[in-house]
MIDRENGU-537969 format. One record per residue: residue number from 1; chain; x, y, z of N, C-alpha, C in turn. Coordinates in steps of 0.05 Angstrom, whole numbers, m for minus. Each point is the difference from the previous one (the first is absolute). Example, Ala and Ser with C-alpha at 12.3 -4.5 7.8 and 13.67 -1.06 7.14 Angstrom:
<1,A,<264,m114,156>,<m18,24,0>,<18,24,0>>,
<2,A,<m7,21,m14>,<16,24,1>,<m15,22,14>>,
END
This chain:
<1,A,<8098,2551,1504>,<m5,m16,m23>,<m17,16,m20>>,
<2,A,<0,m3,m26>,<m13,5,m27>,<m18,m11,m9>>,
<3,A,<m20,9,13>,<m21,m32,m10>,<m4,4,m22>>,
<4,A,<2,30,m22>,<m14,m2,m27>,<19,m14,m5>>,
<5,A,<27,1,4>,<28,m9,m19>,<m6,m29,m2>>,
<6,A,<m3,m12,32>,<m4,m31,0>,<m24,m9,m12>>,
<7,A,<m21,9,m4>,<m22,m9,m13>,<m4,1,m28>>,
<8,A,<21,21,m11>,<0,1,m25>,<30,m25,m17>>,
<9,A,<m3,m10,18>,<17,m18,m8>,<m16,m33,m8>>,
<10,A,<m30,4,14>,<m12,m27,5>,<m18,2,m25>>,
<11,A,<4,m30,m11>,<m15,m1,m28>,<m25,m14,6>>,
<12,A,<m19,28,m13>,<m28,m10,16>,<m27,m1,m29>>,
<13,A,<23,9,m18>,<m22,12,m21>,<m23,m37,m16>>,
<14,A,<13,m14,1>,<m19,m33,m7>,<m8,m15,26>>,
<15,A,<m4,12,22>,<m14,m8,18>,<m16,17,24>>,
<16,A,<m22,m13,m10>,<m30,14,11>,<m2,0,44>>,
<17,A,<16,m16,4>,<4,2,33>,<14,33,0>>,
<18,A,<25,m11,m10>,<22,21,13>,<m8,32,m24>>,
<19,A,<m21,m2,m20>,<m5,29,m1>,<m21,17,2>>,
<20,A,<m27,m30,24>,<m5,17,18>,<18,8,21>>,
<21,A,<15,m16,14>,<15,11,15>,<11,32,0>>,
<22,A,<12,7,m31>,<12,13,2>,<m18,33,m3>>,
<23,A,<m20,m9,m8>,<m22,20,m12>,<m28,8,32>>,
<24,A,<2,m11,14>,<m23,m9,27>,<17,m20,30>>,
<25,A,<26,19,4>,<11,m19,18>,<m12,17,23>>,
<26,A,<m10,30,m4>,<m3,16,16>,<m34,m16,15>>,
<27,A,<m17,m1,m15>,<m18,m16,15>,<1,m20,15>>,
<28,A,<13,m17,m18>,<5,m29,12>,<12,m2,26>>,
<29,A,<16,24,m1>,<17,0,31>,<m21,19,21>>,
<30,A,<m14,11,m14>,<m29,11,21>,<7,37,8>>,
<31,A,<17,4,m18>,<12,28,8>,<m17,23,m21>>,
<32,A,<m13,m13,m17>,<m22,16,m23>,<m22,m9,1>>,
<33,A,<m27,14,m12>,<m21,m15,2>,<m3,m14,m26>>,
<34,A,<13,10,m21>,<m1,m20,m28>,<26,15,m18>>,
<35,A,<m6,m23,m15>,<16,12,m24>,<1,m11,m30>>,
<36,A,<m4,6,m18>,<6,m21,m25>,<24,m9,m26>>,
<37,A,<m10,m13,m17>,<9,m25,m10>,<m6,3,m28>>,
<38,A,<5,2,m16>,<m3,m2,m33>,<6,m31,5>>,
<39,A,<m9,m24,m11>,<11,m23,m12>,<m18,m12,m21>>,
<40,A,<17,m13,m19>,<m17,m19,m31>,<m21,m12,10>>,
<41,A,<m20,m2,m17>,<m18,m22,5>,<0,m26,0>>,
<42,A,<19,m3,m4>,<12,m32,2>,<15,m3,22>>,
<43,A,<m4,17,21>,<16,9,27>,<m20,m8,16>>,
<44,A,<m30,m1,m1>,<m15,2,14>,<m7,m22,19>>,
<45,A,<3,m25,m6>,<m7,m19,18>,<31,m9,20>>,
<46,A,<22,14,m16>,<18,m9,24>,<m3,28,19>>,
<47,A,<m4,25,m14>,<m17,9,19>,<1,4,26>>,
<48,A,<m26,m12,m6>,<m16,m10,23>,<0,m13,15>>,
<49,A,<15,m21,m18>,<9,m27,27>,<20,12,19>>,
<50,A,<25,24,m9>,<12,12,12>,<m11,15,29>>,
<51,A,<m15,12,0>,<m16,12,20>,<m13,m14,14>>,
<52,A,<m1,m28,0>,<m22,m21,16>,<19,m5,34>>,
<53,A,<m20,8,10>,<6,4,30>,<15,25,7>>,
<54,A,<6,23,m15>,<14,20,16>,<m13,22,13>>,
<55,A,<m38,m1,m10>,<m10,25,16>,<m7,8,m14>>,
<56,A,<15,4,m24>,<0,28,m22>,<m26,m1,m19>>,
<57,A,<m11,19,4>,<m25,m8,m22>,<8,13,m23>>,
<58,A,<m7,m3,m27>,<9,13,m25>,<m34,3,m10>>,
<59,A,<7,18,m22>,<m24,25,m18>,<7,m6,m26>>,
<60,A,<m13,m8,m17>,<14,8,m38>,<m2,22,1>>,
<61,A,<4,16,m5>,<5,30,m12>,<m10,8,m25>>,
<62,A,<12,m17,m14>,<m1,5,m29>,<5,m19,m21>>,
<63,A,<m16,m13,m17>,<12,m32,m8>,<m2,8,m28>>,
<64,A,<29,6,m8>,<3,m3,m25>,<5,m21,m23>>,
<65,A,<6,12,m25>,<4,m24,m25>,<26,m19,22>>,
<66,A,<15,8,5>,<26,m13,3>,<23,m2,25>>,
<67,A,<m27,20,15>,<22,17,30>,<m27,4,14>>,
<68,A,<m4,m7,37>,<m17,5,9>,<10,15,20>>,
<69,A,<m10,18,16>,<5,25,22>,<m16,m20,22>>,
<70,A,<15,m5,23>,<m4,m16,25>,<1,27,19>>,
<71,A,<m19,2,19>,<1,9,32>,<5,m22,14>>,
<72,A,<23,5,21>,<0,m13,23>,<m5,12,23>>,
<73,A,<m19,m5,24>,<3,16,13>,<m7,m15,29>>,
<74,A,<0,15,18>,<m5,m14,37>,<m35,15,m3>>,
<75,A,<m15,m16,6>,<m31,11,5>,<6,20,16>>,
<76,A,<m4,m1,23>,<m11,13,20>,<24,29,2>>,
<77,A,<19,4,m11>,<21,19,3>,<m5,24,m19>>,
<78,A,<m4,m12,m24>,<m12,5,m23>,<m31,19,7>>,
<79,A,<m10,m7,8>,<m34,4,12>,<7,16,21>>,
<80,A,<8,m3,17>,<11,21,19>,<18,25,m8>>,
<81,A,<25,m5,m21>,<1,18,m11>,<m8,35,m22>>,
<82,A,<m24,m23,m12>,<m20,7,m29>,<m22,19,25>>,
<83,A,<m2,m9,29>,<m25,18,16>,<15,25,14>>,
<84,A,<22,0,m2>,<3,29,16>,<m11,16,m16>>,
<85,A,<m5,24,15>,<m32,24,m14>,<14,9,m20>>,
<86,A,<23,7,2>,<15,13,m24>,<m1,m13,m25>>,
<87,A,<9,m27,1>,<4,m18,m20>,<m30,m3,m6>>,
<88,A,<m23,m1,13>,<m26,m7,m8>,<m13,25,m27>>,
<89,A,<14,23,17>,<m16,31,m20>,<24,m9,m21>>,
<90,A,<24,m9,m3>,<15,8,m33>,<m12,m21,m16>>,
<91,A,<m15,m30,2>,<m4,m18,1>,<m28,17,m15>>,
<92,A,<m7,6,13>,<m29,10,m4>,<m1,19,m24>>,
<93,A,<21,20,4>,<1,20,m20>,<13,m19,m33>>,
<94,A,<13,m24,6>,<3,m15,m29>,<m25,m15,m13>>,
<95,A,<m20,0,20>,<m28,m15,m9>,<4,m29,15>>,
<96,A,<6,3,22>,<m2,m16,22>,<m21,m3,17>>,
<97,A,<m31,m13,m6>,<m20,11,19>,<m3,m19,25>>,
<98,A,<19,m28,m5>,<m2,m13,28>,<21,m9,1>>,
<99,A,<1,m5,36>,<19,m7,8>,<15,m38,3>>,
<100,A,<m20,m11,m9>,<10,m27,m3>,<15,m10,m17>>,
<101,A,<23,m18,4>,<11,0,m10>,<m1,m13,m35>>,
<102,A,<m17,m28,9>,<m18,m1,m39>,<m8,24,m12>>,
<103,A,<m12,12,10>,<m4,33,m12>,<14,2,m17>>,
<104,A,<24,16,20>,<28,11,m9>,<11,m11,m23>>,
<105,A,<4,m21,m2>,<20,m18,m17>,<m18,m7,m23>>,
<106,A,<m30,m2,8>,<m27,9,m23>,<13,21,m29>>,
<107,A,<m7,23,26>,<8,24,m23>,<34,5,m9>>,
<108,A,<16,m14,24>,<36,4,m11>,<m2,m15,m24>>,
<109,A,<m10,m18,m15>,<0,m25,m14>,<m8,17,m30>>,
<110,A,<m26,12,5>,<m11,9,m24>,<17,33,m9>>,
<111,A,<5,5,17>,<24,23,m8>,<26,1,m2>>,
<112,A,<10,m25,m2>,<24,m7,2>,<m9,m10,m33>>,
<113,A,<m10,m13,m6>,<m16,m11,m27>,<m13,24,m24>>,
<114,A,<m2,15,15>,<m3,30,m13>,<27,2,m9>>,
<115,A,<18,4,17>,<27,17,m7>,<14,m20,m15>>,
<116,A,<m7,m34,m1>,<26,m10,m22>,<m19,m2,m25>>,
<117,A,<m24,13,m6>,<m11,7,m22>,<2,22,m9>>,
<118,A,<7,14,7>,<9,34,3>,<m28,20,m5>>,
<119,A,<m18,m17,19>,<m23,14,2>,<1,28,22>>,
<120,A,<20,m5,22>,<m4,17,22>,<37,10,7>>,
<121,A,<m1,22,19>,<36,m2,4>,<2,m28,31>>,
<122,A,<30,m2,2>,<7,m15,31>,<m22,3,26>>,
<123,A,<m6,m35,1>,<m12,12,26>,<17,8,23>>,
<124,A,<4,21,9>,<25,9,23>,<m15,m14,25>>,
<125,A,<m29,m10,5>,<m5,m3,21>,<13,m27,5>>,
<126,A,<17,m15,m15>,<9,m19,0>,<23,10,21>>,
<127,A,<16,12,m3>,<30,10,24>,<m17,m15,25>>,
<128,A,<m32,19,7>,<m1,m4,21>,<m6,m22,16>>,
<129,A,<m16,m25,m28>,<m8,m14,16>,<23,m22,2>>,
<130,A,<21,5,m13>,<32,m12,6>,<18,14,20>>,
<131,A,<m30,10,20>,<22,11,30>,<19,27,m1>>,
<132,A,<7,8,m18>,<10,17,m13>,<m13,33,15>>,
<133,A,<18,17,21>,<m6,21,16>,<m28,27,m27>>,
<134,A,<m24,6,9>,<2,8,m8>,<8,32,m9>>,
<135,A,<7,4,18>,<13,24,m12>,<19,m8,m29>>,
<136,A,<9,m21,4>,<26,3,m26>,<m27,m9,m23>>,
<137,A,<m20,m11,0>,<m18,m9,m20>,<m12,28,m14>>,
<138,A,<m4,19,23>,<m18,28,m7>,<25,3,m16>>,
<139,A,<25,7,17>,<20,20,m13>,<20,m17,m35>>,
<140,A,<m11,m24,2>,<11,m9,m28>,<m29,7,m18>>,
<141,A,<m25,2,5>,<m20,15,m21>,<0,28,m12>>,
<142,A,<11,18,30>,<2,16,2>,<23,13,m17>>,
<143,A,<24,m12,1>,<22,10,m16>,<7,m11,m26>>,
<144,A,<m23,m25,m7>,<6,m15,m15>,<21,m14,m9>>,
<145,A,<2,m5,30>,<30,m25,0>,<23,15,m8>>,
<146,A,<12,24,8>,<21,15,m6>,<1,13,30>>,
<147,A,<24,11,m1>,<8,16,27>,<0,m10,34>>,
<148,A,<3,m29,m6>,<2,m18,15>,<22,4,16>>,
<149,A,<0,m5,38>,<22,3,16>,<18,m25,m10>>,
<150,A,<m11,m17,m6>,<22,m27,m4>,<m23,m30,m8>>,
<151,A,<11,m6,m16>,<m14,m34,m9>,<7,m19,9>>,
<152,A,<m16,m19,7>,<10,m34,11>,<m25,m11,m8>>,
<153,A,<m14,m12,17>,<m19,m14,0>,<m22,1,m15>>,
<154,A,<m3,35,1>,<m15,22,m6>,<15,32,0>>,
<155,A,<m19,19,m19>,<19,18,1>,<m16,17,30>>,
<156,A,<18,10,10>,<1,12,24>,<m4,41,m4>>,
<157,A,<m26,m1,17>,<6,37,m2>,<m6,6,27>>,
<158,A,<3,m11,25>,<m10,7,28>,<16,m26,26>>,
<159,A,<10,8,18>,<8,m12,13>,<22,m16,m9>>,
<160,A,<20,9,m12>,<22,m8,m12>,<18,m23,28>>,
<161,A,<20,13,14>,<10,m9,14>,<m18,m31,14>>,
<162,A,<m27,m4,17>,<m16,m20,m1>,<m3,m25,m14>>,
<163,A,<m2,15,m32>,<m2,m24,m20>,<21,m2,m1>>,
<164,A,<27,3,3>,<22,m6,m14>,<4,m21,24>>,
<165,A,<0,0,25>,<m2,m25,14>,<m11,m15,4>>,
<166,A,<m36,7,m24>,<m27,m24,1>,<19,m19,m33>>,
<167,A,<16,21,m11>,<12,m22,m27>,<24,m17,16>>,
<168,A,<10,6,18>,<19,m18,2>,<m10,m28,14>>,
<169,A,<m22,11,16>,<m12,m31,6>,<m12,m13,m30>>,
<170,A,<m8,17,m11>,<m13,m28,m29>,<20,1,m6>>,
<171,A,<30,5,m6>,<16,m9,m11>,<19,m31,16>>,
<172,A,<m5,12,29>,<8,m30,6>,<m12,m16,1>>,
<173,A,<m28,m5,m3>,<m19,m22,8>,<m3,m8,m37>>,
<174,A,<9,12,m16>,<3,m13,m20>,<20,m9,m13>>,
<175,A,<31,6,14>,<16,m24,5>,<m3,m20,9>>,
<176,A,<m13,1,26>,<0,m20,17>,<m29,m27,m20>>,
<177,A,<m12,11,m10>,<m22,m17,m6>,<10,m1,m34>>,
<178,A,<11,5,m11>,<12,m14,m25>,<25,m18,m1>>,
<179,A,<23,7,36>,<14,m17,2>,<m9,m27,13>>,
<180,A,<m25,1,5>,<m15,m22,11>,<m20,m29,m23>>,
<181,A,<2,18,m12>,<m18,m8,m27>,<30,m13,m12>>,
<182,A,<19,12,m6>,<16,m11,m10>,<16,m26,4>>,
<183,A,<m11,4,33>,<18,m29,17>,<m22,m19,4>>,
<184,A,<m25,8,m13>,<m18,m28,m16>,<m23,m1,26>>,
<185,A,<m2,18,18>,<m18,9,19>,<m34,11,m21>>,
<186,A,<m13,m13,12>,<m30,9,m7>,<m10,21,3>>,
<187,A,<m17,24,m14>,<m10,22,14>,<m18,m3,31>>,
<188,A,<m11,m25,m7>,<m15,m5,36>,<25,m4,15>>,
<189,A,<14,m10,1>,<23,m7,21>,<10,25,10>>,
<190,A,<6,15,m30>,<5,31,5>,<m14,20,13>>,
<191,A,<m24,1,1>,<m23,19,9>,<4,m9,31>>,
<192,A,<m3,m23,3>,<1,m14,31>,<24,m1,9>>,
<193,A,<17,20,m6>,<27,0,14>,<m1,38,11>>,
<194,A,<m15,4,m16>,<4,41,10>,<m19,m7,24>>,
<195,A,<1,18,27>,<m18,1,7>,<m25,15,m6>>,
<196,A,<m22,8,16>,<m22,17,m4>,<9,23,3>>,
<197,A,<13,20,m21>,<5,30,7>,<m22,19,1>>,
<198,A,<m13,m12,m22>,<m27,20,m1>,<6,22,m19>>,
<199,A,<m14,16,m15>,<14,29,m9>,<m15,15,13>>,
<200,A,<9,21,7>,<5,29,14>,<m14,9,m15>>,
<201,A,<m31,6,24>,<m27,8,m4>,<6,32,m1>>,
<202,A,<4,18,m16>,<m2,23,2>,<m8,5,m28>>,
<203,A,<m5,31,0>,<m5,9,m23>,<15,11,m18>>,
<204,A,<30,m4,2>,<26,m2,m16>,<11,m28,m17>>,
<205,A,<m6,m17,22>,<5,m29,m6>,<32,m8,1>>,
<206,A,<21,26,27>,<17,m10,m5>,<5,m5,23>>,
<207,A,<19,m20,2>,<19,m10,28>,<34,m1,m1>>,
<208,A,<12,m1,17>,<27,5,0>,<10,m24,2>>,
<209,A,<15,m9,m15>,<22,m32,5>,<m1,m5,24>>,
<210,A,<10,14,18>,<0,0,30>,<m22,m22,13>>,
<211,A,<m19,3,m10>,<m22,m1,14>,<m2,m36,m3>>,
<212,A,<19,m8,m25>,<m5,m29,3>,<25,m15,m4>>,
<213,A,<1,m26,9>,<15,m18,m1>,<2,m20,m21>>,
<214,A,<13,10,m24>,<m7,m8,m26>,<20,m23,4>>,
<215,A,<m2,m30,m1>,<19,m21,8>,<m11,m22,m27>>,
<216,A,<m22,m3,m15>,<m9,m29,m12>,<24,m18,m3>>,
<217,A,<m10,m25,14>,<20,m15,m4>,<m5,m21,m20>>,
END
């Protein structure tokens, strides 16, 4: 099956369920530690009600005139992720001096607010705290987003073959959770249908399809 083909067939663009779905199905289904969401401000209280009971905690990002930047993310995956030593020194070297996570999202907030003022450039430390391997975060600073092995999710410069089987699981788990949304299923109903996969504690952040039984029903 095609899941971009089938998903790009589902009209999601005037409703705030199915484009989180389609933008954060990777969390929701527990296979990322976050991910985000551009939506209107007049998006905001369905929102929220959307996410009531699924786990998912969300972050403003960024609250603009007319468009706000949402984090979604799993606590403790997230936090476990953000502490491997590696991730702590690149973290550190962006002006990261603690490790908690209000911290973090402290200073992601005010430099993310830098850059849509065009006070500062991208915060890149953003890739990482959207799970995102870092090697491919160093190597998209590093090359400045050119000379890339291949793009999906993210652009890719390390462990090619890996990710290309860590995209095919977000690509089905976000069929599966926009064809669920579509058949009038709730994001809690949805969250409580994956089981506990957990993400794959390493310092790559990747796992192989293999490894799970991607079924949401």
């Amino acid at each position: 099956m095609n899941c971009r083909s089938e998903w790009n067939q589902i009209n999601y663009k005037n409703n705030v369920q199915m484009r989180i779905a389609a933008h954060c199905a990777q969390v929701l289904a527990g296979v990322k530690p976050s991910n985000s969401v551009t939506l209107g401000r007049e998006d905001t209280t369905v929102f929220i009600q959307a996410l009531t009971g699924t786990g998912i905690q969300r972050r403003l990002i960024y609250d603009g005139v007319k468009r706000c930047v949402w984090l979604l993310y799993r606590e403790n995956e997230l936090e476990h992720y953000l502490m491997i030593r590696e991730h702590q020194e690149f973290m550190k070297s962006c002006g990261y001096n603690s490790v908690r996570l209000s911290d973090t999202f402290s200073v992601l907030c005010k430099n993310f607010r830098q850059y849509k003022n065009g006070e500062r450039g991208f915060p890149h430390e953003l890739g990482l705290i959207l799970g995102y391997p870092l090697c491919d975060v160093e190597g998209f600073i590093r090359h400045q987003g050119r000379g890339c092995l291949f793009s999906g999710y993210w652009k890719v410069y390390g462990n090619a073959e890996d990710t290309r089987k860590l995209f095919e699981v977000y690509d089905l788990v976000k069929y599966q959770i926009m064809k669920q949304v579509q058949n009038n299923k709730t994001l809690a109903q949805i969250t409580a249908s994956y089981p506990n996969y957990g993400i794959l504690k390493s310092s790559r952040n990747i796992c192989c399809p293999c490894c799970f039984n991607v079924t949401g029903n």
